[in-house]
N, C-alpha and C positions, 0 to 999 in steps of 0.2 A: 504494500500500500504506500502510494506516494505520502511523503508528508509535506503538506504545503504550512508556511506557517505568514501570517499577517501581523503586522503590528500594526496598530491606530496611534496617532496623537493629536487628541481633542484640544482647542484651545478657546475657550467661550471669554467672548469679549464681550462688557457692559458698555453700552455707546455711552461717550462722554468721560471715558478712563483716561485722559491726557492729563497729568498731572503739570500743574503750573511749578514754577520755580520763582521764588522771590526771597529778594537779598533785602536787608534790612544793615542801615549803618548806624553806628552805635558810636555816639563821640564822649569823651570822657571832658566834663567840664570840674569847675569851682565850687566850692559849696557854699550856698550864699541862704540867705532868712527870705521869708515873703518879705521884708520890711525893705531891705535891700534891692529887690528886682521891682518891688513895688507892684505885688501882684494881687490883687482884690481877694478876698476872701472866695472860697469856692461854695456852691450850695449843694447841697443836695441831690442828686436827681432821684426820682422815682424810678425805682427796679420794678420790671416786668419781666413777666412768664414767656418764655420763647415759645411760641403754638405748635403743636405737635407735626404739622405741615411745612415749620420752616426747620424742623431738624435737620441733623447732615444727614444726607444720601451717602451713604457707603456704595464706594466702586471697587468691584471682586473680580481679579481674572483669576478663572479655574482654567487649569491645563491639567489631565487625564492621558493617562498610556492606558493600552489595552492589546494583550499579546495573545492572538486566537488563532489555532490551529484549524484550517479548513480544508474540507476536500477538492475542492474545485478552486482555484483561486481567481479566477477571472470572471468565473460567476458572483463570487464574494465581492469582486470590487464592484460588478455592475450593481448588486442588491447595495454595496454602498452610496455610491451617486443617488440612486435611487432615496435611499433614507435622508441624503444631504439634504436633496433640492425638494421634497417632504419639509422638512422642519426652516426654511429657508436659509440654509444654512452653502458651503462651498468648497471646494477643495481646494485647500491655497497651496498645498506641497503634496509629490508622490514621487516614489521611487521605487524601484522591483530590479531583482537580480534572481538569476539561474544558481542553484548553488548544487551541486554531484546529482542528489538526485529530488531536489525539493526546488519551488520558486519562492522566494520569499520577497516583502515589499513594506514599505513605510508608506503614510498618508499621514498629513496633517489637514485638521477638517479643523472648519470655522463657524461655528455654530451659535444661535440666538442663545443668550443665559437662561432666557424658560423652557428651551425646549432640551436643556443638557440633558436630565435626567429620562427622558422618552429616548434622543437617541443613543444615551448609552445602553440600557435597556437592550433597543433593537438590534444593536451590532455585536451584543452577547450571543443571540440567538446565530449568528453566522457558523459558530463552531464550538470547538471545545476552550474556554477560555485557559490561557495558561497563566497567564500575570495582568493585575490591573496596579494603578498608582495615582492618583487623584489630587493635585495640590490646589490650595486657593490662597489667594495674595492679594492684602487689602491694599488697593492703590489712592486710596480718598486722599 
């Protein structure tokens, strides 16, 4: 029996994960009284409740391996496409090699954040899964 084997790597992008960069300068002065700089007394301000609507939005990329041993491999990759262009998701990388007597191949797939766990799911069903590895990385 040939043994063909597949590896996946998922990488779900949350739209709006660009993380800004801001530098803040920092000067070291004198130390002086209000009486000296002549600065008005300060008052008070009214502290308010931040509304549950203006919290932060957490932005998460999960990136997913998945190593599945299949019998047909070229039927496996089409039942892939298939499940991508389903969840509207892409193939952004692939690669396949012959190796003695098995073909083996890499795919990086680009997939909506709500549909991660539907298509990992369906590309378990491809075969026999051999290794999965799942990270998430809070980019807020």
């Amino acid at each position: 029996m040939k043994k063909i084997v597949l590896a996946l790597v998922f990488v779900i992008l949350l739209a709006g994960c660009i993380s800004e960069e801001k530098t803040w300068e920092v000067t070291k002065g004198t130390d002086r009284t209000s009486e000296e700089l002549q600065v008005p007394a300060a008052t008070a301000a009214p502290v308010t409740a931040i509304p549950e609507e203006e919290s932060i939005d957490r932005k998460v990329i999960t990136t997913s391996q998945i190593e599945i041993e299949v019998n047909d491999f070229d039927k496996a990759m089409a039942k892939i496409n298939t499940v991508v262009e389903n969840y509207d998701g892409y193939i952004a990388d692939s690669s396949s090699r012959i190796e003695d007597n098995y073909k083996e191949g890499w795919i990086t797939l680009r997939i909506p954040e709500e549909y991660f766990s539907n298509v990992f799911e369906e590309l378990k069903t491809l075969g026999k899964v051999k290794s999965t590895d799942t990270n998430r990385e809070d980019v807020t």
